[in-house]
C-alpha positions as CSV (number, residue, x, y, z in Angstrom):
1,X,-5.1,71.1,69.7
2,X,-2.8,68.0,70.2
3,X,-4.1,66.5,66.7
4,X,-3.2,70.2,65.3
5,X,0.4,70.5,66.7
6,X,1.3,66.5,65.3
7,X,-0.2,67.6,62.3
8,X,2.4,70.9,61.9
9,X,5.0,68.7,63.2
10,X,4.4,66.1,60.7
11,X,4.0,68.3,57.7
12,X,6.7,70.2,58.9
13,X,9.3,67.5,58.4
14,X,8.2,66.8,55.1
15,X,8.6,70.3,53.7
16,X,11.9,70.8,55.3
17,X,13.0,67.3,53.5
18,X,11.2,68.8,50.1
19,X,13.6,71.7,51.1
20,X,16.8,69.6,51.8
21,X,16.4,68.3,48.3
22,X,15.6,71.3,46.6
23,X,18.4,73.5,48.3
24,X,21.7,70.8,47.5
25,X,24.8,72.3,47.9
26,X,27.2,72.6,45.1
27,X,31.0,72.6,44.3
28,X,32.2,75.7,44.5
29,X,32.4,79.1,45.7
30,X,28.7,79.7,44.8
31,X,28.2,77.0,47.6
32,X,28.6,80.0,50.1
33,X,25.4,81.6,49.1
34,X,22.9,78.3,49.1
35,X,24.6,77.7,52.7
36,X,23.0,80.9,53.5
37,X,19.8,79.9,52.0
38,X,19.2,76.8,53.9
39,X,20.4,78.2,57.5
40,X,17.3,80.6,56.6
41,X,15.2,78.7,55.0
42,X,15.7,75.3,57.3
43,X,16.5,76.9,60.5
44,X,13.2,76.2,62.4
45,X,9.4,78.0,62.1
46,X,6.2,76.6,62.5
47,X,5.5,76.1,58.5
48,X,1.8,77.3,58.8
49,X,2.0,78.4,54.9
50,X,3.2,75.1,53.8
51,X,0.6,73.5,55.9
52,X,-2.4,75.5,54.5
53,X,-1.1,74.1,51.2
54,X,-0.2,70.5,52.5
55,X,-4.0,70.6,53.6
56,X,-5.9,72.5,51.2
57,X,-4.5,70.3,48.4
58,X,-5.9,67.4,50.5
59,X,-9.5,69.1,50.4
60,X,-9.2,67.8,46.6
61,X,-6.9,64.6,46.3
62,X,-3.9,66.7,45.0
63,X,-1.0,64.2,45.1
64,X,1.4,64.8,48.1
65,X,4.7,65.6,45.7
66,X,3.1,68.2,44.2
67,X,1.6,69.9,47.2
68,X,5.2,69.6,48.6
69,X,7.0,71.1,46.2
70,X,4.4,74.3,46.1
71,X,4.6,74.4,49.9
72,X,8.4,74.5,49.8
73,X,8.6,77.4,46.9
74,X,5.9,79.0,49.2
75,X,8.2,79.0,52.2
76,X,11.1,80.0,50.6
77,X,9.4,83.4,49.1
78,X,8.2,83.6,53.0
79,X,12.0,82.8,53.9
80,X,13.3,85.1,51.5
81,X,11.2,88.2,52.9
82,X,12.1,87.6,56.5
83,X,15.8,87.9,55.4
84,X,15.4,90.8,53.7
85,X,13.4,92.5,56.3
86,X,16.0,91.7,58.9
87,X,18.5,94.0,57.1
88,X,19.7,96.9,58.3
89,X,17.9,99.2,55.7
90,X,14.7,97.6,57.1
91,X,13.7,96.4,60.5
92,X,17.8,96.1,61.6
93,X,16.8,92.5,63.4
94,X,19.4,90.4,65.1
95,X,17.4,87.5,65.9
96,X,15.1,85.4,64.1
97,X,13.6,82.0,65.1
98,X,15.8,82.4,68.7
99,X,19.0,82.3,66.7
100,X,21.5,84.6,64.7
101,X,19.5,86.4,61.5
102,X,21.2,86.0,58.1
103,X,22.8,88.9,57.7
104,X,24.7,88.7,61.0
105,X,25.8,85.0,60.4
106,X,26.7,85.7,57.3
107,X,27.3,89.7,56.0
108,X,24.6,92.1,54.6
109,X,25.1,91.5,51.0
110,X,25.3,87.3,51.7
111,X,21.7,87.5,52.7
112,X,20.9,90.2,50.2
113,X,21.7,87.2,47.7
114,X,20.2,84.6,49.6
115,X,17.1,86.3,49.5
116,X,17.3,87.0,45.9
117,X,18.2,83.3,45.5
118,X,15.1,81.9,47.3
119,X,12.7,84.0,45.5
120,X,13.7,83.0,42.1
121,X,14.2,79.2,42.7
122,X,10.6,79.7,44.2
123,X,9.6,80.3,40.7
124,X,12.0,77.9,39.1
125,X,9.9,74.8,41.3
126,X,6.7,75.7,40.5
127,X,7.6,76.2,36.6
128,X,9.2,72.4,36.7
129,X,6.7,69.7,35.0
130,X,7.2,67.6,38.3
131,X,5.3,70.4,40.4
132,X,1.9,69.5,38.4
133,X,1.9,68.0,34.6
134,X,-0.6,70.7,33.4
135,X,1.0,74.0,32.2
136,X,-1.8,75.5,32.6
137,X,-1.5,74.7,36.5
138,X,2.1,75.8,36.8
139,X,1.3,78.8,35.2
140,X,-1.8,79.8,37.1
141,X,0.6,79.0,40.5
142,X,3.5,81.2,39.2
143,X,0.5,84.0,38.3
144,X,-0.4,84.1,41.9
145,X,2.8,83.8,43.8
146,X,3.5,86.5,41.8
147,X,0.9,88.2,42.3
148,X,1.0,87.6,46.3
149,X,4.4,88.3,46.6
150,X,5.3,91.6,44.3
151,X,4.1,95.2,44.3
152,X,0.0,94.0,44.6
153,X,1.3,92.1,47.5
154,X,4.1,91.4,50.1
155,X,6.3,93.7,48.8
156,X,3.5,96.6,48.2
157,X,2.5,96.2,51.8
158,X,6.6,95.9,53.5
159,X,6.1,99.4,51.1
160,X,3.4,100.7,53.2
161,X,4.9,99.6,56.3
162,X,7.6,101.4,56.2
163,X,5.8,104.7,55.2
164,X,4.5,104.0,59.0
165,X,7.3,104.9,60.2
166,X,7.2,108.5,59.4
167,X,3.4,108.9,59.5
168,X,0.4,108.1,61.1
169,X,-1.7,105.7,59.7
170,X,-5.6,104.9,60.5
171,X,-7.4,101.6,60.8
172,X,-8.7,101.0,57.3
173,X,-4.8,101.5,56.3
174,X,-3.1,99.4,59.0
175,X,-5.9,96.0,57.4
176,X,-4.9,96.9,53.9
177,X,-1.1,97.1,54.8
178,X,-1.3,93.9,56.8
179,X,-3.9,92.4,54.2
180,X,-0.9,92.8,51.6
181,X,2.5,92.3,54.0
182,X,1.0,89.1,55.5
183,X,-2.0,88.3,54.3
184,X,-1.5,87.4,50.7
185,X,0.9,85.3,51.2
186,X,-1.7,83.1,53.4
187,X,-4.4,83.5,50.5
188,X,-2.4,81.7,48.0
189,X,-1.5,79.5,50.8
190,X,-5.4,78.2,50.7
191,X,-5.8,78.9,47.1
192,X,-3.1,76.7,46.1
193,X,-4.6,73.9,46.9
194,X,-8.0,74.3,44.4
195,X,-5.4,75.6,42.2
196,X,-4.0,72.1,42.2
197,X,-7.3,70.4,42.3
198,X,-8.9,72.2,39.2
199,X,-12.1,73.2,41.7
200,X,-14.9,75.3,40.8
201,X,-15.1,79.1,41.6
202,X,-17.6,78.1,44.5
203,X,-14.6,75.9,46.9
204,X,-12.0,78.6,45.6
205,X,-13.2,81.9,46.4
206,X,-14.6,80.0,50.2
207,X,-10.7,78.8,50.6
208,X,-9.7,82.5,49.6
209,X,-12.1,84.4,52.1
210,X,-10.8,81.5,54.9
211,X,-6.7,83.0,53.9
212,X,-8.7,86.3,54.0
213,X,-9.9,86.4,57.9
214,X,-6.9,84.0,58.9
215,X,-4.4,86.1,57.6
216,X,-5.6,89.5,59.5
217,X,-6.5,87.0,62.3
218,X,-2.2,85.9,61.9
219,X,-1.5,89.2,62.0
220,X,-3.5,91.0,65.0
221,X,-1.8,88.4,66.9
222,X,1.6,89.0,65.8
223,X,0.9,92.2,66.9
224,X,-0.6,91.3,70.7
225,X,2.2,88.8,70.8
226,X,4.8,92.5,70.4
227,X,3.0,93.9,73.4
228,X,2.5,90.1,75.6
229,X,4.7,87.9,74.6
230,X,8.5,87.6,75.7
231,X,11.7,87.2,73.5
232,X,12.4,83.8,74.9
233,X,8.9,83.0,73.6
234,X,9.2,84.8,69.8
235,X,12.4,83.8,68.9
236,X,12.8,87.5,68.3
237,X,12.5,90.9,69.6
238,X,9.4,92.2,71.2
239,X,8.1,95.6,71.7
240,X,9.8,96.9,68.5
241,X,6.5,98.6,67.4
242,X,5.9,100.7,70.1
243,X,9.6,101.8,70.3
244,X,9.5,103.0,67.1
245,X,5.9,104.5,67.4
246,X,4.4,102.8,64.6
247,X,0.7,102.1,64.7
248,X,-0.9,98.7,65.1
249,X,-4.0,96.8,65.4
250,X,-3.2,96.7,69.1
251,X,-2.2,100.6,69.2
252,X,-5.4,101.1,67.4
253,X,-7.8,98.9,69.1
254,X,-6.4,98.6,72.7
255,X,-5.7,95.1,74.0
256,X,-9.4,94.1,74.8
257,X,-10.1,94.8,71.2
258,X,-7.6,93.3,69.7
259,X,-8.4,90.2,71.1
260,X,-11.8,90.2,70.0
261,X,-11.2,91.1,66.6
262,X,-8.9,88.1,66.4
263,X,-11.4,85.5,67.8
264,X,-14.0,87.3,65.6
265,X,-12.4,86.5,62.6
266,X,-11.5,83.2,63.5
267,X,-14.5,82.3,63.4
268,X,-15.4,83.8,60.4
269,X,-12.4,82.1,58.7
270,X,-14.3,79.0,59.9
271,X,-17.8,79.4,59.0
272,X,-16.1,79.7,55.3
273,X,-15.1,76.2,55.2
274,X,-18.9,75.0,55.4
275,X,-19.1,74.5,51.7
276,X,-17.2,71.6,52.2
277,X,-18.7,68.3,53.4
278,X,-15.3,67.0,55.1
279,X,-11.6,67.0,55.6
280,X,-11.7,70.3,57.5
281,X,-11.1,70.0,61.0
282,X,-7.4,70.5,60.7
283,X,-8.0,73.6,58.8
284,X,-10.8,75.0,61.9
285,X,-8.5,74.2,64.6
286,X,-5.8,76.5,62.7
287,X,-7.6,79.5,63.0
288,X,-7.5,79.0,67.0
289,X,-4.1,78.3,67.3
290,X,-3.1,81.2,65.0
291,X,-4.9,83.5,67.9
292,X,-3.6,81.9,71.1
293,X,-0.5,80.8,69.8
294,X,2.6,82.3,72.1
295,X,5.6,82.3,69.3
């Protein structure tokens, strides 16, 4: 797990430098608003979206610039949601990554904007020729971002989320709420990579069951880490799930359960990745550390 956590580290840097450069800010009073995109967007996270990127792109000999610049318009649709779901008309969060959310640094309609910002420069990187010289690349990346991130996706599932608020939801809806909230994101995570590479259907749809199982995986231990876990450890608060009596994999399953369905698909993600001959040990050891991580 060593090799795994130099790896994020490494990776890590290099997307927050993509995101230095991407994110300059300008004269003038609009320089207010791209201040309050990089203290959300630069202010910590372990970058595991950017990494599945970083290394699927490897899988195929993707250049390094372009699998950067991807991984940084990933993370600042990522970015962008955790600001808006902060707000007060959402989750109401005061504490992200163990310091001050956007809204509460800056004001409520600052990081309103901010997250508008960083969802529609997302799109502007991906669209620019030095992000891949095909069009035909950029467009099929801005098709599934887009896809990933709107009503099909992120959004459709923060949707669904909070409808669990006011009513009771079962198993089979709790994996398709997650599925969309979290889990799509991670998908075009892995897919972005033979998106960049030109693969076959065969090495995509493997990478795309892989996000599949890794991204429930991700998100049955976001919600153990609610019940276990402490706020020093998060970054953020804990037990909010249970105060406001919405249903989880853990509420669900029970604790025991939970934590075998986690390890279960985490080695399902795995046995995915056999259709490759190498360059995948980076990409196995994720799907542990996404299980027994403690942040």
């Amino acid at each position: 797990m060593a090799e795994l956590k130099q790896a994020l580290q490494a990776e890590a840097k290099a997307v927050d430098h993509m995101l230095d450069l991407l994110l300059e800010i300008p004269d003038g009073a609009e320089a207010r608003l791209v201040e309050a995109m990089r203290y959300s967007v630069l202010g910590g996270g372990k970058r595991i979206r950017p990494f599945l990127v970083m290394m699927t792109s490897r899988l195929f000999g993707v250049d390094d610039q372009s699998a950067l610049r991807v991984a940084a318009a990933l993370e600042m649709v990522h970015c962008y949601s955790l600001i808006h779901d902060d707000l007060p008309a959402m989750d109401d969060d005061d504490l992200r990554r163990g310091r001050a959310t956007c809204h509460i640094e800056y004001d409520d309609a600052t990081a309103i904007l901010a997250g508008d910002a960083l969802l529609t420069c997302a799109f502007e990187v991906l669209a620019d020729e030095e992000t891949h010289q095909d069009p035909n690349v950029r467009l099929k990346l801005i098709s599934e971002l887009a896809k990933a991130s709107g009503m099909n996706g992120m959004v459709g599932g923060q949707m669904i989320d909070l409808m669990a608020e006011t009513r009771e939801l079962d198993l089979p809806e709790i994996t398709r709420l997650q599925r969309l909230k979290t889990g799509a994101l991670i998908v075009f995570a892995c897919k972005a990579g033979a998106i960049l590479g030109k693969t076959g259907e065969l090495k995509n749809h493997a990478l795309r069951n892989y996000g599949h199982d890794l991204g429930l995986a991700f998100q049955i231990a976001d919600d153990l880490l609610d019940v276990e876990a402490s706020v020093e450890e998060t970054g953020k608060k804990v037990g909010k799930d249970a105060e406001r009596g919405k249903a989880t994999f853990v509420s669900l399953l029970g604790l025991e359960r939970a934590h075998e369905q986690a390890n279960m698909l985490s080695e399902q993600a795995c046995k995915h990745l056999d259709v490759f001959d190498k360059g995948t040990d980076l990409l196995r050891q994720m799907t542990h550390y996404v299980v027994n991580r403690r942040s």
